[in-house]
Residue frames relative to the residue before (quaternion, step in Angstrom):
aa qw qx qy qz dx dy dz
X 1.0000 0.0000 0.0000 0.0000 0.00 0.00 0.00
X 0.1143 -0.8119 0.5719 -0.0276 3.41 -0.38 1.10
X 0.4081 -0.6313 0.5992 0.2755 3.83 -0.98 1.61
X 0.1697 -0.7570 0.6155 0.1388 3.63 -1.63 0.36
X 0.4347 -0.6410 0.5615 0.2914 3.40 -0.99 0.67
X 0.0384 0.8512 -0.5082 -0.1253 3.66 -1.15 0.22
X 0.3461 0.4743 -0.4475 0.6746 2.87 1.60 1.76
X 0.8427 0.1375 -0.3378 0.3960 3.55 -0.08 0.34
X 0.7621 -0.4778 0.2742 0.3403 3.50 0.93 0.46
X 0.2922 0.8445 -0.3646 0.2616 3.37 1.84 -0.14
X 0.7623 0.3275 -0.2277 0.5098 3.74 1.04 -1.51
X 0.3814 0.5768 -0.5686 0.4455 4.10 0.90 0.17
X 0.8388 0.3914 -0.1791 0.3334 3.03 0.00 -2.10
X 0.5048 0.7067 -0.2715 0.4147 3.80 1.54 -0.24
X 0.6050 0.5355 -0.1416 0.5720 3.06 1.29 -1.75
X 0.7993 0.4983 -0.1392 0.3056 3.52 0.46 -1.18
X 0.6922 0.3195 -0.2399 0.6010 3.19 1.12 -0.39
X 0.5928 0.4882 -0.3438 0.5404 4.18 1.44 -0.82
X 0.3004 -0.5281 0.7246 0.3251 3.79 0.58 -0.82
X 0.4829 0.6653 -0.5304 0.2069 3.88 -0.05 -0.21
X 0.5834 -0.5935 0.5158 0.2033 2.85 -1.86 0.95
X 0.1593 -0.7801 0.5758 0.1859 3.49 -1.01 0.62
X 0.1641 -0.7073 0.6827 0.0819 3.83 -0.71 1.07
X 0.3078 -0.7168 0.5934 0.1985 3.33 -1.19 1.27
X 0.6112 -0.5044 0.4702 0.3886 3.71 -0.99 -0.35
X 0.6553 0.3021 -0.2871 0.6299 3.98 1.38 -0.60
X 0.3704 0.6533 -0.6466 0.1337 3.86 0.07 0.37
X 0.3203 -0.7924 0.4829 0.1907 3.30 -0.19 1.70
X 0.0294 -0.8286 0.5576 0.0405 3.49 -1.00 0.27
X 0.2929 -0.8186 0.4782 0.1240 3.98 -0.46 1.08
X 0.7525 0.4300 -0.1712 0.4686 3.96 -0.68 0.62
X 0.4631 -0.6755 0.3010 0.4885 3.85 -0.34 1.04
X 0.8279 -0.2185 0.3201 0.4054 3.09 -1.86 -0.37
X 0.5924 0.6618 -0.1525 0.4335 3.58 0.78 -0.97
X 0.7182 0.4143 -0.1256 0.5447 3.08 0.87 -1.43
X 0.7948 0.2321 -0.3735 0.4182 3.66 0.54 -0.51
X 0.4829 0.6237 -0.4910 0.3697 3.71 1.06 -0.31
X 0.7658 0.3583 -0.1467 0.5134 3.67 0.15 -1.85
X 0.5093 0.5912 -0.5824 0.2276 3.93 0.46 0.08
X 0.7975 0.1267 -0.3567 0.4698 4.24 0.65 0.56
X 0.6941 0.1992 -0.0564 0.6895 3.36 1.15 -0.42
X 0.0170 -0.6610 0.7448 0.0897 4.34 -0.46 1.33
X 0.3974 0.6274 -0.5522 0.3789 4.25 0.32 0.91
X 0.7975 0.3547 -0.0202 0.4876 2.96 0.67 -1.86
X 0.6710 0.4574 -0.4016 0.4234 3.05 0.97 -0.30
X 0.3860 0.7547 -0.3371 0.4096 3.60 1.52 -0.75
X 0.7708 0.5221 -0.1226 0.3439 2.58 0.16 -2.42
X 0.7976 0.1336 -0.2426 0.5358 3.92 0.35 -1.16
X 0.3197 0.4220 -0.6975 0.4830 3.94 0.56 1.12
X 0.7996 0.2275 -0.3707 0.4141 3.69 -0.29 -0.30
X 0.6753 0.4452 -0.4774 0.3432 3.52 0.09 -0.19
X 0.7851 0.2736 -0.2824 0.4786 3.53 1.11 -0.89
X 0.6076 -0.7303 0.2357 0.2049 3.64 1.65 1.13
X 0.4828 0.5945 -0.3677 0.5275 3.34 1.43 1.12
X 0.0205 -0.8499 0.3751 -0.3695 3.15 0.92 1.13
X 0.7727 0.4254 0.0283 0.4704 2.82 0.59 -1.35
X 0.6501 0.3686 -0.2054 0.6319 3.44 1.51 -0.33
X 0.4154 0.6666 -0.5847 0.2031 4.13 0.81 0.75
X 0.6842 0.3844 -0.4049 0.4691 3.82 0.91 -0.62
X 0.6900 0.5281 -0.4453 0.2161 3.61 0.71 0.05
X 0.6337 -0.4023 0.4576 0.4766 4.03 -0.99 0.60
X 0.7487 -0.3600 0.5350 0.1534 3.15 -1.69 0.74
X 0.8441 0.1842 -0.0209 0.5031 2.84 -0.43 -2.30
X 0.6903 0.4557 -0.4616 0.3206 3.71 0.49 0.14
X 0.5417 0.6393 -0.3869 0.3849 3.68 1.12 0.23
X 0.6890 -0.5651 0.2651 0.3684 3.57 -0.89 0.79
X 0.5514 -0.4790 0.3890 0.5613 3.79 -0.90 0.38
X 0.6621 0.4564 -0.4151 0.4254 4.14 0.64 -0.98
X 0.5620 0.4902 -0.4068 0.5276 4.18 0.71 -1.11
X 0.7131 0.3715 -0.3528 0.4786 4.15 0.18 -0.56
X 0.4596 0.6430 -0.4696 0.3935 3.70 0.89 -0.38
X 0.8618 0.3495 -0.1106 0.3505 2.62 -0.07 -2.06
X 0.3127 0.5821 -0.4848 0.5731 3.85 1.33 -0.84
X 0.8358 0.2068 -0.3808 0.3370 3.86 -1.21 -1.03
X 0.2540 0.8059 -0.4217 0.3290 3.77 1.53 -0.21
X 0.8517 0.3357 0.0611 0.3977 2.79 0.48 -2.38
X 0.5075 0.7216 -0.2803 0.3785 3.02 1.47 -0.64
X 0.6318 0.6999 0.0010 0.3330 2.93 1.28 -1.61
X 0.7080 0.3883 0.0379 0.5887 3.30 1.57 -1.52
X 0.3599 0.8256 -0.3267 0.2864 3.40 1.24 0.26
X 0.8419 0.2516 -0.0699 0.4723 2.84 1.04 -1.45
X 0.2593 -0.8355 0.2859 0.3910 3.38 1.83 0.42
X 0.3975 -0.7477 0.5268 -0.0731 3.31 -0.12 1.89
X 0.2961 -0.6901 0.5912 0.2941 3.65 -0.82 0.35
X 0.8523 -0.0905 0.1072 0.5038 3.87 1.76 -0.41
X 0.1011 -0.8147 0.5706 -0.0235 2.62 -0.64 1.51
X 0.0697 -0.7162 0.6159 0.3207 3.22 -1.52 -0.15
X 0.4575 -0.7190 0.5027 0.1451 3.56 -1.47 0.47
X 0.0248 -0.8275 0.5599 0.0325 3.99 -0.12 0.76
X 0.6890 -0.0641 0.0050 0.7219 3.43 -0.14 1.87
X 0.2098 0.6266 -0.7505 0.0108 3.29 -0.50 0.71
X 0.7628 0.4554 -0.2613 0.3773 3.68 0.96 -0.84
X 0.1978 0.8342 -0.5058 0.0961 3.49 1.47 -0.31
X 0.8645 0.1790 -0.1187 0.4544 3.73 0.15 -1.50
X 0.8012 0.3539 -0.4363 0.2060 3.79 0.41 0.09
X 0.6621 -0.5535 0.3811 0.3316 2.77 -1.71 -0.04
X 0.7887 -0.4511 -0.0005 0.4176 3.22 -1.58 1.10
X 0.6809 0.6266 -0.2372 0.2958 3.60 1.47 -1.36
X 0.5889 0.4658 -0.3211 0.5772 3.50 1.51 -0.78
X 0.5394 0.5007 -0.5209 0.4324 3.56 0.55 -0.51
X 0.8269 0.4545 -0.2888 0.1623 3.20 -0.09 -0.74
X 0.6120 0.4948 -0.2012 0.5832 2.88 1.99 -0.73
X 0.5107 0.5161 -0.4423 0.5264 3.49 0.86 -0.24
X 0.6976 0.5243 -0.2787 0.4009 3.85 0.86 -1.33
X 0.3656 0.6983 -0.2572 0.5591 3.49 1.76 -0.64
X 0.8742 0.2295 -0.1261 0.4088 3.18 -0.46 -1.36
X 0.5284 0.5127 -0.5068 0.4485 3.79 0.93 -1.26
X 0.5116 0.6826 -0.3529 0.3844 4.34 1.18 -1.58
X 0.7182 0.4947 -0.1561 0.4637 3.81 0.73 -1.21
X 0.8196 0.3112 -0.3388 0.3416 3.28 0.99 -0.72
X 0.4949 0.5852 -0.3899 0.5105 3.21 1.21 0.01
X 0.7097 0.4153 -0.4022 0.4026 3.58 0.61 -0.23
X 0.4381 0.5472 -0.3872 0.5990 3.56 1.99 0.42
X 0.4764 -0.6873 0.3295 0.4383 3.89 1.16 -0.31
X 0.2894 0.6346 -0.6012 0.3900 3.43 0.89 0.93
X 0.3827 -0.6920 0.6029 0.1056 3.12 -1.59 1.58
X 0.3004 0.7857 -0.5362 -0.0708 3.80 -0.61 0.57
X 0.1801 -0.7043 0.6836 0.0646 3.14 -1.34 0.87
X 0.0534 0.7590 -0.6446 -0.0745 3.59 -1.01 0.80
X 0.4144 -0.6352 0.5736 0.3095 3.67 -1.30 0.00
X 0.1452 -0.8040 0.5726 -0.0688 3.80 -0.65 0.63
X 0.3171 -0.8346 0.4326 0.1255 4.14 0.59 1.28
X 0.6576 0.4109 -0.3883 0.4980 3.41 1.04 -0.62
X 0.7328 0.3361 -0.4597 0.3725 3.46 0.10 0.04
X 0.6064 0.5848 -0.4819 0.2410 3.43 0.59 -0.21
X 0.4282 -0.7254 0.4180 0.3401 4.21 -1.02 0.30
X 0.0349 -0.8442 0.5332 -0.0421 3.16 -1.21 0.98
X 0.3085 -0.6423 0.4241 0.5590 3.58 0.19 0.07
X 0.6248 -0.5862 0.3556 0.3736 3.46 -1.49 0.10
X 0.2656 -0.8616 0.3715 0.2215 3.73 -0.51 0.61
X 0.4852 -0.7194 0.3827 0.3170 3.96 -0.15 0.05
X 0.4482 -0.7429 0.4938 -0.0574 2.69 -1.47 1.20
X 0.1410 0.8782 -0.4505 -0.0769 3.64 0.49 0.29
X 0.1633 -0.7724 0.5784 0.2055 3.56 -0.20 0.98
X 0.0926 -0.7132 0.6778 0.1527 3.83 -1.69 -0.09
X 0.6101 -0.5699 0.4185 0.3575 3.28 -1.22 1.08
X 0.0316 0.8961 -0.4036 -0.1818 3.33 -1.46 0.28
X 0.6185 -0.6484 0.3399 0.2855 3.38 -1.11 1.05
X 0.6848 0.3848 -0.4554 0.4191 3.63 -1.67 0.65
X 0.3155 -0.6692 0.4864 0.4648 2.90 -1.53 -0.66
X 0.6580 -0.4838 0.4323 0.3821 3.63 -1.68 1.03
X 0.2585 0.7945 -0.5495 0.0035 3.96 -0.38 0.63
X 0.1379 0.7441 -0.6537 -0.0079 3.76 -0.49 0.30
X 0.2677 0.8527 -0.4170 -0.1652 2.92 -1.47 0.74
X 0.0427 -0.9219 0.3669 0.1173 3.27 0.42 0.55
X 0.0990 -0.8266 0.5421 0.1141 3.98 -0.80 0.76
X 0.9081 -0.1650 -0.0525 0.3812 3.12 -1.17 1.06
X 0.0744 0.8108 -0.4944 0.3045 3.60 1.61 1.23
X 0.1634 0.6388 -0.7482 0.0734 3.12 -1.18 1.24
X 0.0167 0.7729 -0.6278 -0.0907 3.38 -1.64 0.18
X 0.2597 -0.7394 0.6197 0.0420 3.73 -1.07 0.60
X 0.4750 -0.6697 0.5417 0.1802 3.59 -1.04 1.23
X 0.7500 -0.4323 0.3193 0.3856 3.25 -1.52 1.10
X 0.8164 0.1876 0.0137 0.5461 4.22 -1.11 0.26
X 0.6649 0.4777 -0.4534 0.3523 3.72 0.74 0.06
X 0.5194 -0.6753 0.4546 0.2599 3.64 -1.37 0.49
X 0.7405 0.4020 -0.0758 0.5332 3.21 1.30 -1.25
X 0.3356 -0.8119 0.3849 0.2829 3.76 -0.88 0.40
X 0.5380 -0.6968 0.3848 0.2774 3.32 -0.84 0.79
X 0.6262 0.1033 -0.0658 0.7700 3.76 1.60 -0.62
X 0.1935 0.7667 -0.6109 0.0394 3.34 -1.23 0.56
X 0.7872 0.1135 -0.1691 0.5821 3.44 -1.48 1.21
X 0.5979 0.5564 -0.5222 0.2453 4.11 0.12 0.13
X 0.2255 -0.6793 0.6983 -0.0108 2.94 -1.91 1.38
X 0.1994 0.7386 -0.6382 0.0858 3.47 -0.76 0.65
X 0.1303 -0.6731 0.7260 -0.0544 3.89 -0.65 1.11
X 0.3429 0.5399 -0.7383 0.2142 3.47 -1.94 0.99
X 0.0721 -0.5665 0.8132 -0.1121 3.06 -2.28 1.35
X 0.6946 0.4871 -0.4127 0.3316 3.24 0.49 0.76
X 0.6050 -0.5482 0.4200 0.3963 3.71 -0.40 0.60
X 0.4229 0.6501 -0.5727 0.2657 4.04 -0.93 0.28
X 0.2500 -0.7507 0.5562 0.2542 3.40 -1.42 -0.36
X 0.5009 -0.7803 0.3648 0.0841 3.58 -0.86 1.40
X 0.1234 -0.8256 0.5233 0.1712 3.60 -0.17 0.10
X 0.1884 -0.8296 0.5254 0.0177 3.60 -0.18 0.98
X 0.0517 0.8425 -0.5306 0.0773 3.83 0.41 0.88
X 0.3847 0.6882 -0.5927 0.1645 3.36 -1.76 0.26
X 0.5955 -0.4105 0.4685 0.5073 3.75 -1.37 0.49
X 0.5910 -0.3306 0.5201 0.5205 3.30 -2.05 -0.02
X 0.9255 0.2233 -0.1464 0.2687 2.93 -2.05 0.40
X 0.5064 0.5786 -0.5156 0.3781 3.53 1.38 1.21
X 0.7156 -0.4783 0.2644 0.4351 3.55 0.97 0.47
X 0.2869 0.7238 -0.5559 0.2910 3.50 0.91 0.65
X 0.7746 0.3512 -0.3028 0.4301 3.58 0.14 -0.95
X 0.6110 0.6044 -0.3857 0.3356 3.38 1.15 -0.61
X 0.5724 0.6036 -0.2688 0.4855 3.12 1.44 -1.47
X 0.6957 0.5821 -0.2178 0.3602 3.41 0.88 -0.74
X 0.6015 0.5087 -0.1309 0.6019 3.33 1.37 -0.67
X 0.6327 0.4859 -0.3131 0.5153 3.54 0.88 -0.45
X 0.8023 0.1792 -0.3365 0.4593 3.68 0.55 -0.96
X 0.3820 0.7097 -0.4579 0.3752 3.64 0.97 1.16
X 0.1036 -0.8260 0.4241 0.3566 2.54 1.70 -1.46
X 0.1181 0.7594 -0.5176 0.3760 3.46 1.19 0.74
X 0.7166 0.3922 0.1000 0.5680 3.69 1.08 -1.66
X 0.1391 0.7744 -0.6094 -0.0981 4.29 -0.21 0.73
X 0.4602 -0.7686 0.3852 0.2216 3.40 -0.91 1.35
X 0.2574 -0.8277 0.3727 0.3312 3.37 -0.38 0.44
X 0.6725 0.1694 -0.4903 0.5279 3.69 0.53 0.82
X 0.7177 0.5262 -0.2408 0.3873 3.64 -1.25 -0.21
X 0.2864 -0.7955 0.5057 0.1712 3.94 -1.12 0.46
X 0.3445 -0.6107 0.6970 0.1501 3.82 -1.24 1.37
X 0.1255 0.7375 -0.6615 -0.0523 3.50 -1.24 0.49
X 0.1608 0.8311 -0.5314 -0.0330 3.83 -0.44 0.18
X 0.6378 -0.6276 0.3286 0.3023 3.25 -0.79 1.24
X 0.8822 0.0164 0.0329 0.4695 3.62 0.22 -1.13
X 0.5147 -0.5930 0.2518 0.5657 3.86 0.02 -0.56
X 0.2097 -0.7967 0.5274 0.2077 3.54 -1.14 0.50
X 0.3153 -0.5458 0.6558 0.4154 3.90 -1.48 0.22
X 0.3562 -0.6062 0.7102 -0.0356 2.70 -2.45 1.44
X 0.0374 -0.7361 0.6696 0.0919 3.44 -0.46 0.53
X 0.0004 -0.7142 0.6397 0.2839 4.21 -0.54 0.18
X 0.8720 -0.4481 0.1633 0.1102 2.24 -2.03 0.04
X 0.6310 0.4045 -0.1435 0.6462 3.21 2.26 -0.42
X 0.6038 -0.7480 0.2632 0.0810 3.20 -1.05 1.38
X 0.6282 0.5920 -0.1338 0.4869 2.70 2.05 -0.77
X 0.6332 0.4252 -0.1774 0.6219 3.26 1.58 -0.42
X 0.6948 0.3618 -0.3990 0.4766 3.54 0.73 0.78
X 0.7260 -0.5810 0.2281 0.2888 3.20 -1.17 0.52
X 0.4285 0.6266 -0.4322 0.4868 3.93 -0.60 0.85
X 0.0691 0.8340 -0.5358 -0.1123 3.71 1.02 -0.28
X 0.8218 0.5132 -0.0395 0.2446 2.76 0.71 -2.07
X 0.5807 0.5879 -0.3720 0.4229 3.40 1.74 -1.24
X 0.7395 -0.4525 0.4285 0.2544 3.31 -2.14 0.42
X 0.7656 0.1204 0.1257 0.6193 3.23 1.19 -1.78
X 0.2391 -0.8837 0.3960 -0.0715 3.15 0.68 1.96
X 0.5240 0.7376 -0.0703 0.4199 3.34 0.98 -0.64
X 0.6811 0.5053 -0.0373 0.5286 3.05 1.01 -1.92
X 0.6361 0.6075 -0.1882 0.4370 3.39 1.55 -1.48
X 0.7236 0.5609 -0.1998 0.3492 2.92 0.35 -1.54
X 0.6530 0.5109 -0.1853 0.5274 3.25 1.14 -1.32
X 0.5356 0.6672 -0.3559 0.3759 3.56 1.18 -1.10
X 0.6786 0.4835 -0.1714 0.5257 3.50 0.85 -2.29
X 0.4579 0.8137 -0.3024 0.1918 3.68 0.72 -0.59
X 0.8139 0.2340 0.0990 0.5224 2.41 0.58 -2.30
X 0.5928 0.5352 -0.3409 0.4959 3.48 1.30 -0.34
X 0.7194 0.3280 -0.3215 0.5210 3.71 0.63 0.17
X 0.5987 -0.7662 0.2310 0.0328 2.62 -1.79 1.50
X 0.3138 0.8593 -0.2074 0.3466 3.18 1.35 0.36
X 0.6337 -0.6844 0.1898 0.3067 3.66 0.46 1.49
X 0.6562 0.3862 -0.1180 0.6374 3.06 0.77 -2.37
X 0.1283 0.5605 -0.8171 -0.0412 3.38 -2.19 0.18
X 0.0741 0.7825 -0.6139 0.0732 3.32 -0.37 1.44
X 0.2457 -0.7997 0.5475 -0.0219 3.88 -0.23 1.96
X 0.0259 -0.7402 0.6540 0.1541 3.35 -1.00 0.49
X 0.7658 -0.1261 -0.0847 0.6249 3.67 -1.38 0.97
X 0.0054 0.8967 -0.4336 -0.0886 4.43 -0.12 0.58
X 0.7443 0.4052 -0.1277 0.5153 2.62 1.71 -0.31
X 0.1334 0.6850 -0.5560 0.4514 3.47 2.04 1.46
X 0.8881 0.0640 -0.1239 0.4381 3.51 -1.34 1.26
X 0.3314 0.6750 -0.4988 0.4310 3.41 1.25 0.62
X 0.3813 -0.6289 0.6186 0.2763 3.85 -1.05 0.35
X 0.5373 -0.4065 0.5219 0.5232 4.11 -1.08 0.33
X 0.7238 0.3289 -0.4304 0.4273 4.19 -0.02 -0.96
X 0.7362 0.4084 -0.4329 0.3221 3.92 0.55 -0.84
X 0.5630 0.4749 -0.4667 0.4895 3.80 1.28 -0.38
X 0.6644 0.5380 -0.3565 0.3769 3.51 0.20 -0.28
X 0.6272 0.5161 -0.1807 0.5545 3.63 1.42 -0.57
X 0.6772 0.4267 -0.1321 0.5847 3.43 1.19 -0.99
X 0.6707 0.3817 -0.3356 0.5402 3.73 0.57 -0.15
X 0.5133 0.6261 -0.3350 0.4819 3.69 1.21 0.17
X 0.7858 0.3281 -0.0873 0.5170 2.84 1.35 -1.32
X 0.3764 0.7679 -0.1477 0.4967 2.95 1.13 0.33
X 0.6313 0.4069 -0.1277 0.6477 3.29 1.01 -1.26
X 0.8679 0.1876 -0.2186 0.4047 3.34 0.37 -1.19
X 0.3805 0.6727 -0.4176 0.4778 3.95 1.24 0.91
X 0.6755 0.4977 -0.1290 0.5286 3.36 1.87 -1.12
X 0.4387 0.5292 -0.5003 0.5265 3.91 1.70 0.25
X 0.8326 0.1841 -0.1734 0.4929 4.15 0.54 -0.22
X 0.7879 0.2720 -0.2675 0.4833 3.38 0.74 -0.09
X 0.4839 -0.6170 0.4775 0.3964 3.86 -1.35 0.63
X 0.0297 -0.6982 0.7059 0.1156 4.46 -0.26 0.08
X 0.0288 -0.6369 0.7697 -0.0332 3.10 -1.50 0.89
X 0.1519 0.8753 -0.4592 0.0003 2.94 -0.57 1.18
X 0.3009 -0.8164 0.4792 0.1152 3.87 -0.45 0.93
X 0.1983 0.8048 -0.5156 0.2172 3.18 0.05 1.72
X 0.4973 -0.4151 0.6682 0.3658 3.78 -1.93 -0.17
X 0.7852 0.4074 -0.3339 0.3256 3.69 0.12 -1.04
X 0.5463 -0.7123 0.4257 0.1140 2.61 -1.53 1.42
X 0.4496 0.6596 -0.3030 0.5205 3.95 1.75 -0.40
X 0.7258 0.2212 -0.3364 0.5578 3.47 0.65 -0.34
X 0.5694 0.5800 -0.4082 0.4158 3.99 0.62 0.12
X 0.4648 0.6039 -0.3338 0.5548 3.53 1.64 -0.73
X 0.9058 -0.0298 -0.1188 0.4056 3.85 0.20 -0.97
X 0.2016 0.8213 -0.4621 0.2671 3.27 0.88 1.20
X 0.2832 -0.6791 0.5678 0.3690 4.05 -0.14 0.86
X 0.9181 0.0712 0.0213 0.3893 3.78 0.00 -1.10
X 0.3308 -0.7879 0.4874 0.1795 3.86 -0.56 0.54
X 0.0335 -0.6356 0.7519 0.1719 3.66 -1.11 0.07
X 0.0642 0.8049 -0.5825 -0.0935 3.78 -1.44 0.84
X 0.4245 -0.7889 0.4429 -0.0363 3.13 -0.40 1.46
X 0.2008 0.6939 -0.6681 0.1783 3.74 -0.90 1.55
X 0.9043 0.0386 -0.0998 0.4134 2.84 -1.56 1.48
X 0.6394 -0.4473 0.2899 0.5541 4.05 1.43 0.15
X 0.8570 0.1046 -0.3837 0.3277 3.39 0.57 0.08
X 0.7592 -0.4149 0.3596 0.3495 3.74 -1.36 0.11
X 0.0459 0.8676 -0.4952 -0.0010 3.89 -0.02 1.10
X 0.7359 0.0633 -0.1475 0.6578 3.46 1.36 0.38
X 0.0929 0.7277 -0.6755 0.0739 3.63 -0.85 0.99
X 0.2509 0.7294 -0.5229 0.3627 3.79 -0.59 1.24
X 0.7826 -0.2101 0.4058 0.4227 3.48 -1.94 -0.42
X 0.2237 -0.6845 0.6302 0.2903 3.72 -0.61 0.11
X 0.4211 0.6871 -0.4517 0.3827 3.70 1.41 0.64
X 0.7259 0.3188 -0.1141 0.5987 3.24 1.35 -1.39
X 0.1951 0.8743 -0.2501 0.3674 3.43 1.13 0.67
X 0.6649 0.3818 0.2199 0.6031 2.27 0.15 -2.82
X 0.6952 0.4685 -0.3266 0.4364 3.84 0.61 -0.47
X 0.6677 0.3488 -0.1812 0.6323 3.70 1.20 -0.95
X 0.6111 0.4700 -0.5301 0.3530 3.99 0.07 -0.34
X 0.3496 -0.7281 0.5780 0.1169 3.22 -0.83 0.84
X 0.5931 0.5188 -0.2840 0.5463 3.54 1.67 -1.13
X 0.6825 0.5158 -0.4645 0.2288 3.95 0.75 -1.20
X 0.6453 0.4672 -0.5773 0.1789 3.93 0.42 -0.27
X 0.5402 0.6842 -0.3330 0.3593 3.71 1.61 0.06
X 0.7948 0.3111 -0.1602 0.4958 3.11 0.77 -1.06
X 0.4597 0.6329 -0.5519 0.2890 3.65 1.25 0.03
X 0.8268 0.2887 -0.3480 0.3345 3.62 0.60 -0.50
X 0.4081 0.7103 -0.3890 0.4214 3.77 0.94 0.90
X 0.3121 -0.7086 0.5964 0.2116 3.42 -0.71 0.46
């Protein structure tokens, strides 16, 4: 498996000489998990649902699975037709540290079956560092939501359930959890983007939402969309700042620049952010952690870090 650059021309000259297929990270796809695996072959499609351990996601919609559950889906998607090469853009963008690895595992396995992959991965590539300009902000930072749950169209199980979370006070939140424990959802609700269907959202003033995919936020046109989004973010004056994954397509120098700014965006404004990265857990005042839809630790990210049994692992991971 072989990292690409996608600043010097690395995935042309890849493509060109591999013949390989390139899978983007938004290939949109309609119908559950099921439906797009088994739709020429329900063997093969079977076959890499278990190996790459999404199984378990065939009766579910597509568009209702986490940005990481859609990752890995175009993963599998991908390997259907047994390609001689593929490449992968962002394949790891949305998960967390544990799927990464197993996905890195398995992508490890298929090449030792003779599958060529090359993928392209933004945080490693160099850039100088770019600037952040934060601006104070006005009102007051209020969210509240009480005992707010809510459950996608046709689903049995809820994606958020029974959460309460109350603040008026400036800080920044850390929203954590495997793919697919209700972070983005949770995230969409105190946007109100999302109306739960038990329980009550209330926020004081309006807030800015970045989600969790780049392509669906605003910047169409820029190079280093991302960078933007986050740019317009922090520079406007608006209490709430509710980020999903913010630091997807971020270089190591731009996450490092942006978590600076950050800190000091979080002296006037409330940030809730719902992330994998472990840099914004480092300067986070308070945590929410999130299994299966509901909230199994909400607190200090002091007493956190004191009870996580997982945090001396993942503290040094991005």
């Amino acid at each position: 498996m072989r990292w690409l650059s996608s600043a010097d021309g690395s995935v042309d000259a890849y493509v060109t000489r591999h013949a390989a297929q390139v899978i983007h990270p938004n290939q949109p796809f309609a119908g559950t998990v099921g439906q797009i695996l088994s739709e020429n072959d329900a063997l093969r499609g079977a076959e890499i649902a278990a190996l790459l351990q999404i199984d378990h996601l065939y009766k579910k919609q597509f568009h209702q699975c986490s940005s990481g559950e859609q990752q890995v889906v175009r993963v599998a998607y991908a390997v259907l037709d047994r390609p001689d090469a593929i490449v992968l853009i962002e394949p790891f963008r949305h998960l967390d540290r544990y799927r990464r690895e197993h996905l890195e595992l398995l992508l490890e396995r298929l090449t030792a079956l003779g599958l060529q992959i090359g993928y392209t991965e933004r945080a490693k590539e160099t850039y100088r560092a770019v600037p952040f300009q934060t601006n104070e902000s006005t009102g007051t930072p209020r969210i509240g939501l009480t005992n707010v749950s809510y459950r996608h169209p046709l689903q049995g199980t809820y994606a958020v359930e029974d959460v309460t979370f109350q603040t008026e006070e400036p800080g920044l939140t850390v929203c954590i959890g495997t793919n697919g424990s209700g972070k983005s959802t949770l995230l969409e609700l105190m946007a109100r983007s999302k109306r739960p269907l038990h329980g009550k959202v209330r926020r004081g003033e309006r807030g800015y939402y970045v989600p969790a995919e780049p392509e669906y936020g605003p910047f169409p046109e820029s190079a280093h969309r991302r960078v933007e989004q986050l740019q317009a973010a922090l520079a406007d004056v608006y209490p709430v700042v509710l980020l999903d994954e913010p630091t997807v397509d971020l270089t190591d120098t731009e996450r490092q620049t942006f978590v600076q700014a950050l800190q000091k965006k979080a002296e006037t404004a409330r940030i809730v952010c719902a992330t994998h990265d472990a840099s914004l857990i480092e300067v986070a005042d308070d945590m929410l952690y999130m299994a299966s839809g509901k909230v199994v630790y909400q607190g200090p990210r002091s007493t956190f870090q004191e009870r996580s049994t997982l945090w001396s692992h993942t503290s040094s991971h991005s």
